[in-house]
Biopython code that builds the backbone (N, CA, C, O; Angstrom):
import numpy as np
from Bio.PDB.StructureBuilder import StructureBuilder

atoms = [
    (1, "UNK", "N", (0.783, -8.350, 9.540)),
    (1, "UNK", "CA", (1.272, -7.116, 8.953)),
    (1, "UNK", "C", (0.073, -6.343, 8.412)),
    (1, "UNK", "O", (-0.864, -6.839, 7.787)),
    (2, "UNK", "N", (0.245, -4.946, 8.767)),
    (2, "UNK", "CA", (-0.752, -4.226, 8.192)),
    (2, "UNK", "C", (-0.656, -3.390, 6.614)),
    (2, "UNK", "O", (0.320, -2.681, 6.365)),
    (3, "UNK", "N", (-1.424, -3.516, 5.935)),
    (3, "UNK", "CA", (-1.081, -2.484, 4.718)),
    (3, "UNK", "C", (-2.534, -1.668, 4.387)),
    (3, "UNK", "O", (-3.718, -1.977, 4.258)),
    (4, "UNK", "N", (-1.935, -0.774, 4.346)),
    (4, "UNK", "CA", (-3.322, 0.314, 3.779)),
    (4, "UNK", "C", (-3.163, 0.841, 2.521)),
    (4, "UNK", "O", (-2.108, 1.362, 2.157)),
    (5, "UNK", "N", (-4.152, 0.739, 1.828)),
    (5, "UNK", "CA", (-4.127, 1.176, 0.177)),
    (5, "UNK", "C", (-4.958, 2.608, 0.500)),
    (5, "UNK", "O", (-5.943, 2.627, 1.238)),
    (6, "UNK", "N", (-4.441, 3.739, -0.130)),
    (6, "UNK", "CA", (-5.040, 4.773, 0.287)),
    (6, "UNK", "C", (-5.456, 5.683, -1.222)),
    (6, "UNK", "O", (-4.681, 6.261, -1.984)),
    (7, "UNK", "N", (-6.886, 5.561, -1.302)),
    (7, "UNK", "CA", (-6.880, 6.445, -2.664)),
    (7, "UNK", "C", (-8.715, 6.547, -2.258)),
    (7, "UNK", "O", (-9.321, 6.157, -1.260)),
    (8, "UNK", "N", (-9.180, 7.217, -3.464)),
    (8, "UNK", "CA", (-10.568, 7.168, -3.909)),
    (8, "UNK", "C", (-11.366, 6.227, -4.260)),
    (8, "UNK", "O", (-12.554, 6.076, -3.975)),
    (9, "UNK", "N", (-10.392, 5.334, -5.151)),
    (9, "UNK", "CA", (-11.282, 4.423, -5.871)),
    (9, "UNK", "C", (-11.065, 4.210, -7.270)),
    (9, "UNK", "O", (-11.524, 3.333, -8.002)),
    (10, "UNK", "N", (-10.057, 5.444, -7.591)),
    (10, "UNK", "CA", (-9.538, 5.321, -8.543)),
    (10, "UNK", "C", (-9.056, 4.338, -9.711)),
    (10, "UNK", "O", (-8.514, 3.356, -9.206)),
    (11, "UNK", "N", (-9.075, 4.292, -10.894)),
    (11, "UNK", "CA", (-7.865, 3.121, -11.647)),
    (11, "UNK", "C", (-6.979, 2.878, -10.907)),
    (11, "UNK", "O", (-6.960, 1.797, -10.319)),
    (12, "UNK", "N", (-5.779, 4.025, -10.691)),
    (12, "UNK", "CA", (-4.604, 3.824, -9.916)),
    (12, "UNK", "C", (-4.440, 3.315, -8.988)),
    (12, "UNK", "O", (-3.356, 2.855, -8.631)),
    (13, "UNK", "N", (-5.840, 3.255, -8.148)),
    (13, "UNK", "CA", (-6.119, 3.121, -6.587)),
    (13, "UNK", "C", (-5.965, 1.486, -6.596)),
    (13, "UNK", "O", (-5.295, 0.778, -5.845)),
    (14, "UNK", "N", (-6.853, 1.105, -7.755)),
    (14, "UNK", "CA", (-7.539, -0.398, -7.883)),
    (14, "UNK", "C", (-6.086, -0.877, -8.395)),
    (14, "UNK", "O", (-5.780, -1.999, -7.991)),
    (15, "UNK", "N", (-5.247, -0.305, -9.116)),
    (15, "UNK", "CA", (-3.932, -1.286, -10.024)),
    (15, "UNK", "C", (-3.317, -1.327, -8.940)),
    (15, "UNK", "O", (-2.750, -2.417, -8.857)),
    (16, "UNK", "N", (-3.039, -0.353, -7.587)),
    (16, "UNK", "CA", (-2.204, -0.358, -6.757)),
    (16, "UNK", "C", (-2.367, -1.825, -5.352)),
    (16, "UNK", "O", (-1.519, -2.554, -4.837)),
    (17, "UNK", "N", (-3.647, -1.720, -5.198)),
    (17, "UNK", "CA", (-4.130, -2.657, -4.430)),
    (17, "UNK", "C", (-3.836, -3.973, -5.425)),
    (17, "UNK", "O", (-3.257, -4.793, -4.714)),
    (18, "UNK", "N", (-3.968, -4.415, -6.530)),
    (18, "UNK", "CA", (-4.205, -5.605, -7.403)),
    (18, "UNK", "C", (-2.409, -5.488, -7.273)),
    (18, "UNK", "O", (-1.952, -6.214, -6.391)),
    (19, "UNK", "N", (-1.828, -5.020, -7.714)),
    (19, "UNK", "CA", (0.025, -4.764, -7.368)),
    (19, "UNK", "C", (0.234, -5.364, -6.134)),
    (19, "UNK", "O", (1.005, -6.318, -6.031)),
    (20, "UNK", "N", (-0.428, -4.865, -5.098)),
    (20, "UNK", "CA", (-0.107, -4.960, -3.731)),
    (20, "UNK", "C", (-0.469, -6.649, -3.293)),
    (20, "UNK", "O", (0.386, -7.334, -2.733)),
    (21, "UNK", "N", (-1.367, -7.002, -3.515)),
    (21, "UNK", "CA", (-2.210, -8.300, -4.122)),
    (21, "UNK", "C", (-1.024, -9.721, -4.159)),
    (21, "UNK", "O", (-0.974, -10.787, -3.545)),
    (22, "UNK", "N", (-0.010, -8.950, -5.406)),
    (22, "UNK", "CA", (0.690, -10.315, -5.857)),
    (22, "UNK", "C", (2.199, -10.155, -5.344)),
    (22, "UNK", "O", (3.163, -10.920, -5.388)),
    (23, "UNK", "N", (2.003, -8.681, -4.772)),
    (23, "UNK", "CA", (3.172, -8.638, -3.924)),
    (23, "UNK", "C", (3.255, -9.790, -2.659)),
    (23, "UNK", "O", (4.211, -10.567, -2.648)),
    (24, "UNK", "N", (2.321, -9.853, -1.713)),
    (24, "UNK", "CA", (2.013, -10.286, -0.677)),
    (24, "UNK", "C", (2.086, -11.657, -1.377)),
    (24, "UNK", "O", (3.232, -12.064, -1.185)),
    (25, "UNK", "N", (1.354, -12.604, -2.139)),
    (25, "UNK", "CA", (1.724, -13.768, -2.675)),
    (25, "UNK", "C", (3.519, -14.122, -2.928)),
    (25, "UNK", "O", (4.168, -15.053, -2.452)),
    (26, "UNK", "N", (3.911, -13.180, -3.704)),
    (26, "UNK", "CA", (5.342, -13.770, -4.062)),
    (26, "UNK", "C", (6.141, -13.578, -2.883)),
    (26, "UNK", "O", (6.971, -14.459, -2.654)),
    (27, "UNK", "N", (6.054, -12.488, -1.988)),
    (27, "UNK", "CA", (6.270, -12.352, -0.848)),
    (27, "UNK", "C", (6.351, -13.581, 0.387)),
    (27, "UNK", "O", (7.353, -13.905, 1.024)),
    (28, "UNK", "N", (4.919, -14.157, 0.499)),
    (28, "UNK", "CA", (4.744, -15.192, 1.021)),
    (28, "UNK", "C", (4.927, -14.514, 2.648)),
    (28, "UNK", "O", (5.660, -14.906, 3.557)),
    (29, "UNK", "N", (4.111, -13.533, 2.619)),
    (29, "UNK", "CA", (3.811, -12.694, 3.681)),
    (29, "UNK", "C", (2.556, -12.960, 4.437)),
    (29, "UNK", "O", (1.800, -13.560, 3.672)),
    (30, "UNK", "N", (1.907, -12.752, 5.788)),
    (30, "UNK", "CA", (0.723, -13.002, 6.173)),
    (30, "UNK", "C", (0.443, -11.177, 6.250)),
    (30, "UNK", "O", (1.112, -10.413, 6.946)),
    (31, "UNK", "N", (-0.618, -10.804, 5.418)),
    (31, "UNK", "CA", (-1.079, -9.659, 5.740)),
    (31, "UNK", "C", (-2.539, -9.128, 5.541)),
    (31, "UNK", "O", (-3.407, -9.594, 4.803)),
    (32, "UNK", "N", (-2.587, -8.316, 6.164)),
    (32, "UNK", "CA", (-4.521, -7.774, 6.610)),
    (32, "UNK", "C", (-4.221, -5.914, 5.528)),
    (32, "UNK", "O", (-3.668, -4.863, 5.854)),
    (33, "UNK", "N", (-4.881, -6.338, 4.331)),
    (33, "UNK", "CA", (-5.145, -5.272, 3.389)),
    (33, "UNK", "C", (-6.514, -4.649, 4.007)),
    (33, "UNK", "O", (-7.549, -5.044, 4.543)),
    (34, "UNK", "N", (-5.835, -3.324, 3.572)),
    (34, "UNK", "CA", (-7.312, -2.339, 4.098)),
    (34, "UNK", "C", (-7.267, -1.147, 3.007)),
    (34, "UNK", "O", (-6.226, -0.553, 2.727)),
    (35, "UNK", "N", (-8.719, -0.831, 2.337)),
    (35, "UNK", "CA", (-8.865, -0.167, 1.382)),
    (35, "UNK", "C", (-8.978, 1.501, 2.475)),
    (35, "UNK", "O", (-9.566, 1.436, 3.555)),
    (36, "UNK", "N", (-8.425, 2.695, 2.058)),
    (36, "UNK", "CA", (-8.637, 3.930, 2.888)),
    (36, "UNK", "C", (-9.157, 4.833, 2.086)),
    (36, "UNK", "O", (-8.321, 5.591, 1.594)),
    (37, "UNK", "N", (-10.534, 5.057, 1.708)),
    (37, "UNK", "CA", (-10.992, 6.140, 0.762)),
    (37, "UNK", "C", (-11.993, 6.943, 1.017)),
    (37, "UNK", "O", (-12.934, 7.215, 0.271)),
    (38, "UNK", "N", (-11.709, 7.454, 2.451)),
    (38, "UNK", "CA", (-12.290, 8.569, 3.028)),
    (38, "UNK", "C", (-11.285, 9.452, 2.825)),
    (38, "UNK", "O", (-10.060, 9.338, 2.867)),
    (39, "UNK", "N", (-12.029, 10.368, 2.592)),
    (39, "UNK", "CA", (-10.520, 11.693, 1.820)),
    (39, "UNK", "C", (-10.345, 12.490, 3.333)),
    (39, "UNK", "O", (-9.479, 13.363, 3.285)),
    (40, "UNK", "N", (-11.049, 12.335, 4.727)),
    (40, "UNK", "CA", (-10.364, 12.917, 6.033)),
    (40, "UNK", "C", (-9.707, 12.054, 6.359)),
    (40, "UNK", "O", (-8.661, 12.323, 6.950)),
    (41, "UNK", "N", (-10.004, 10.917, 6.144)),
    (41, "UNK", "CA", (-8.788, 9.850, 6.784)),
    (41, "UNK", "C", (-7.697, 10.037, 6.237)),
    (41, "UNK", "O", (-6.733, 10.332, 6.943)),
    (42, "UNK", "N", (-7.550, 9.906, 4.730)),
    (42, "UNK", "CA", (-6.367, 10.173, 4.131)),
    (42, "UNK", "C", (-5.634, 11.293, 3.816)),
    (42, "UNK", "O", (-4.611, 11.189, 3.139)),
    (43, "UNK", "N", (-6.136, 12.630, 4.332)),
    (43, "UNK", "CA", (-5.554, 13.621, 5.167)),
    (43, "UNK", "C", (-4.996, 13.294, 6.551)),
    (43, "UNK", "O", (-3.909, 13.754, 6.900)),
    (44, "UNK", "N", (-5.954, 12.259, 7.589)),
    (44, "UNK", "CA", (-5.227, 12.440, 8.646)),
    (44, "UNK", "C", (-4.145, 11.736, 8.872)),
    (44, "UNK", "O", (-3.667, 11.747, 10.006)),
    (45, "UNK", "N", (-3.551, 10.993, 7.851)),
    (45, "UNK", "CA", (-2.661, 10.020, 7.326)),
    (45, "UNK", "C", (-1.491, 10.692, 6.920)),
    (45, "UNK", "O", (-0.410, 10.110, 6.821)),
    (46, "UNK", "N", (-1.654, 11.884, 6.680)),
    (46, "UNK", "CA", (-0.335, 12.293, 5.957)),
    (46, "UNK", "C", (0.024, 12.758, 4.642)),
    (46, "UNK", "O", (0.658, 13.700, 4.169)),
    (47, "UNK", "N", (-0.830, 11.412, 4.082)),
    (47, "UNK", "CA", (-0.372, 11.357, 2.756)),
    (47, "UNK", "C", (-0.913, 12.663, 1.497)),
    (47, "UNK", "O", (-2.102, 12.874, 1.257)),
    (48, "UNK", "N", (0.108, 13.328, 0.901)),
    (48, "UNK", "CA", (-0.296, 14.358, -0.348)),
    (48, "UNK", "C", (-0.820, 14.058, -1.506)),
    (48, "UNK", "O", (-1.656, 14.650, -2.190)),
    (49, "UNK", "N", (-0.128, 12.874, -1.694)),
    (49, "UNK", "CA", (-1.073, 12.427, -2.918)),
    (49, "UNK", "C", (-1.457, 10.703, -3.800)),
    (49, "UNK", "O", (-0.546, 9.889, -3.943)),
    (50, "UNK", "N", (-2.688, 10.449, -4.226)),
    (50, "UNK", "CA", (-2.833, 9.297, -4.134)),
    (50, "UNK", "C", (-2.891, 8.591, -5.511)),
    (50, "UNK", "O", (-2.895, 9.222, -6.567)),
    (51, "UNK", "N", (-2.930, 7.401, -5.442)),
    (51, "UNK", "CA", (-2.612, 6.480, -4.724)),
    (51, "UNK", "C", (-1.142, 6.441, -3.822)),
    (51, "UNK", "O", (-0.004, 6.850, -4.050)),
    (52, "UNK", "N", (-1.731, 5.794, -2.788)),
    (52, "UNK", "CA", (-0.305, 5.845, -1.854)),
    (52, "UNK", "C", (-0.423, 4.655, -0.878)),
    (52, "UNK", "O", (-1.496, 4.529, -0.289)),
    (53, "UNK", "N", (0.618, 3.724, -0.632)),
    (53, "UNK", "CA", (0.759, 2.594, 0.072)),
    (53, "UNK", "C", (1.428, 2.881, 1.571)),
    (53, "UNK", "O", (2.071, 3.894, 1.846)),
    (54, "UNK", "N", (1.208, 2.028, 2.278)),
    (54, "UNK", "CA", (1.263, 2.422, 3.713)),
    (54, "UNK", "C", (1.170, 0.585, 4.441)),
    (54, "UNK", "O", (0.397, -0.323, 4.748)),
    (55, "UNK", "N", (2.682, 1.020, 4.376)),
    (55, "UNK", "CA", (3.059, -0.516, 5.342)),
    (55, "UNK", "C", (3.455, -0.392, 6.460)),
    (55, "UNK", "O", (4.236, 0.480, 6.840)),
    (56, "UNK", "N", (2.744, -1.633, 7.417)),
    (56, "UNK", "CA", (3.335, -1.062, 9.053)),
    (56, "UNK", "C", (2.894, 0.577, 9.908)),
    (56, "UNK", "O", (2.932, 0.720, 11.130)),
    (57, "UNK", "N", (2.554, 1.513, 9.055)),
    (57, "UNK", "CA", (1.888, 2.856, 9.871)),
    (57, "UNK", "C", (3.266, 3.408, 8.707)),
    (57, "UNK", "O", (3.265, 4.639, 8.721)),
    (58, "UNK", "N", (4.193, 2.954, 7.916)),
    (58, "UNK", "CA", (4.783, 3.909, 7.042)),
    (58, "UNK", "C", (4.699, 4.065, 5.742)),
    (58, "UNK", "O", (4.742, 2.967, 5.186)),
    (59, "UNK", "N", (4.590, 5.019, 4.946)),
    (59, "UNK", "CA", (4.351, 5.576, 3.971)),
    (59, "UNK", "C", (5.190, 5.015, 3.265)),
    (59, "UNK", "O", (6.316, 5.511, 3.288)),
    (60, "UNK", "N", (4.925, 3.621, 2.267)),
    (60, "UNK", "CA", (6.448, 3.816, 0.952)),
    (60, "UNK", "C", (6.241, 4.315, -0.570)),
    (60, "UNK", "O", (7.129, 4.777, -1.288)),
    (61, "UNK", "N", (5.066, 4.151, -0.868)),
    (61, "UNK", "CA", (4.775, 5.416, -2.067)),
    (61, "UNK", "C", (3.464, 6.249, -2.031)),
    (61, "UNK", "O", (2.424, 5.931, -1.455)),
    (62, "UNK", "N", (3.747, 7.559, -2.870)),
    (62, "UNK", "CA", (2.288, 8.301, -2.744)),
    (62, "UNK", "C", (2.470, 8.827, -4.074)),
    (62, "UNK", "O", (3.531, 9.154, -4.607)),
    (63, "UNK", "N", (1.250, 8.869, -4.560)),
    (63, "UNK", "CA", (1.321, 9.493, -5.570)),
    (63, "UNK", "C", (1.758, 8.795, -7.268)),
    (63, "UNK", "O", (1.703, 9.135, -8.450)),
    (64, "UNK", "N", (2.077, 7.949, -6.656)),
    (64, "UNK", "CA", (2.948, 6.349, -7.988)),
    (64, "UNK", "C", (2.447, 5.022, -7.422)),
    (64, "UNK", "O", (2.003, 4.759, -6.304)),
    (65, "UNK", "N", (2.655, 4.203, -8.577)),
    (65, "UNK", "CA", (2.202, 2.828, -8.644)),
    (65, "UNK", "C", (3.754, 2.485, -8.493)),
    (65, "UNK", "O", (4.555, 2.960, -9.299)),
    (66, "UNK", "N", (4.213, 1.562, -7.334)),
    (66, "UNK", "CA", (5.756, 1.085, -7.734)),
    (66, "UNK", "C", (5.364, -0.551, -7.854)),
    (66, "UNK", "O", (4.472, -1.301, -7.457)),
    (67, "UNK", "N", (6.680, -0.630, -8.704)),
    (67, "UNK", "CA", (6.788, -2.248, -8.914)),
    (67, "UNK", "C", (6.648, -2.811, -8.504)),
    (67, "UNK", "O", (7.155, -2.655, -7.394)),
    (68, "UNK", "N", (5.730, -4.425, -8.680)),
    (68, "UNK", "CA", (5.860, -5.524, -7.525)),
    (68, "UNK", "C", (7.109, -6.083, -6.954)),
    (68, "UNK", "O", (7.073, -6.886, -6.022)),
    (69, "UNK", "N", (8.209, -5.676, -7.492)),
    (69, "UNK", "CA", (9.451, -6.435, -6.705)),
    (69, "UNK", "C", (9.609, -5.525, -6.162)),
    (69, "UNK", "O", (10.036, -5.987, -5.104)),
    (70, "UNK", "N", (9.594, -3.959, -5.979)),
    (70, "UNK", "CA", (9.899, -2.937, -4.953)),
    (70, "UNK", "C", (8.949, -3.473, -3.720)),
    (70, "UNK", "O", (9.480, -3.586, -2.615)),
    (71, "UNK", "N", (7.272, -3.874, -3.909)),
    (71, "UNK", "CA", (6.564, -3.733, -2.850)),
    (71, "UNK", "C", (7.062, -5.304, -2.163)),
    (71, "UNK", "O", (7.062, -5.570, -0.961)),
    (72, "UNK", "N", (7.407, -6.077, -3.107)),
    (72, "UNK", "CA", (7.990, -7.360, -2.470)),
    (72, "UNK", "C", (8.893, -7.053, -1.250)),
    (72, "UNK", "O", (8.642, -7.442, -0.109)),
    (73, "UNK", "N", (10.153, -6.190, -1.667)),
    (73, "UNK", "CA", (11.294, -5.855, -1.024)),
    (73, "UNK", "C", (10.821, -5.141, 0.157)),
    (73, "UNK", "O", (11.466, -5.292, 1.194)),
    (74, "UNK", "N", (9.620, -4.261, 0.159)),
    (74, "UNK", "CA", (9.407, -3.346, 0.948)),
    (74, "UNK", "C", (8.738, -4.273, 2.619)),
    (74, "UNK", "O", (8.803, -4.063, 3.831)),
    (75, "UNK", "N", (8.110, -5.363, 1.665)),
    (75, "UNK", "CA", (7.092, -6.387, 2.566)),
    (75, "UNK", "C", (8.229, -7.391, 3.221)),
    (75, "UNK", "O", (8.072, -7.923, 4.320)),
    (76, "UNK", "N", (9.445, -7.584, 2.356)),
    (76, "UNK", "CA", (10.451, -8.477, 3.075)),
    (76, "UNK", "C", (11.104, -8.060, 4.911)),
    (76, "UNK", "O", (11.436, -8.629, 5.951)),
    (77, "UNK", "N", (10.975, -6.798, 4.362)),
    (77, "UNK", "CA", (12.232, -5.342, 4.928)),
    (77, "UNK", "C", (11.153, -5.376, 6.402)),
    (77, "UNK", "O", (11.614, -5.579, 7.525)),
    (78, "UNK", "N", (9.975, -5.187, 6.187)),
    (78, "UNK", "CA", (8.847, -5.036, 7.407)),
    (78, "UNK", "C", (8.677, -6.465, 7.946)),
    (78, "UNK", "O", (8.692, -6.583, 9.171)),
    (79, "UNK", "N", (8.544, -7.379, 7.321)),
    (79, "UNK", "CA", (8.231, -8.981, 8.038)),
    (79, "UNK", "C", (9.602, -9.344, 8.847)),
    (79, "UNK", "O", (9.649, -10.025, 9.871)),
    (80, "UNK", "N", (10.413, -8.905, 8.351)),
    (80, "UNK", "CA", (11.770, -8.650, 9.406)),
    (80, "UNK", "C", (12.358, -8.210, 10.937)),
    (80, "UNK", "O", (13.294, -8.619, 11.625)),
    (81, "UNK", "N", (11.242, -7.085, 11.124)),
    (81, "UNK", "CA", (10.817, -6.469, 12.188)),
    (81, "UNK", "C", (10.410, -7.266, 13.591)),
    (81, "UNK", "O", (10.013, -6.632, 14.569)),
]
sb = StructureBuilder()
sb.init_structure("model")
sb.init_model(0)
sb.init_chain("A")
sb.init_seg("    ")
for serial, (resi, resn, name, xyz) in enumerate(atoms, 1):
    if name == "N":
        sb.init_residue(resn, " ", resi, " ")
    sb.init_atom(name, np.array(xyz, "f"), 0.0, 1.0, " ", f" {name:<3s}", serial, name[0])
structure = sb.get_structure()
């Protein structure tokens, strides 16, 4: 499974990835994290505003830090696939 953490480098950027982190543990998911903080990439991505998570090639938050049991649920919902 792919996930892309998409920000600058930010606090938010870093809590979101460290979130994303213990998601994938409680999850008990196999996944390949990738930091995205080229600001053309993350234009050519879509995304408006960051931090923003990106599971599978889809967008599930931008702009917010969501809960580890949301990103749990989100990582369940995709390993399903």
């Amino acid at each position: 499974m792919k996930i892309q953490i998409l920000g600058t480098g930010c606090a938010k950027c870093q809590k979101l990835y460290a979130e994303t982190e213990k998601a994938i543990a409680q999850a008990g998911v196999s996944a390949e994290m990738e930091k995205v903080q080229d600001i053309q990439e993350i234009m050519k991505l879509g995304v408006p505003m960051t931090p923003a998570l990106i599971i599978e090639g889809e967008v599930k938050a931008s702009g917010k830090i969501p809960e580890v049991a949301q990103i749990v649920s989100w990582l369940s919902e995709a390993s399903e696939k």
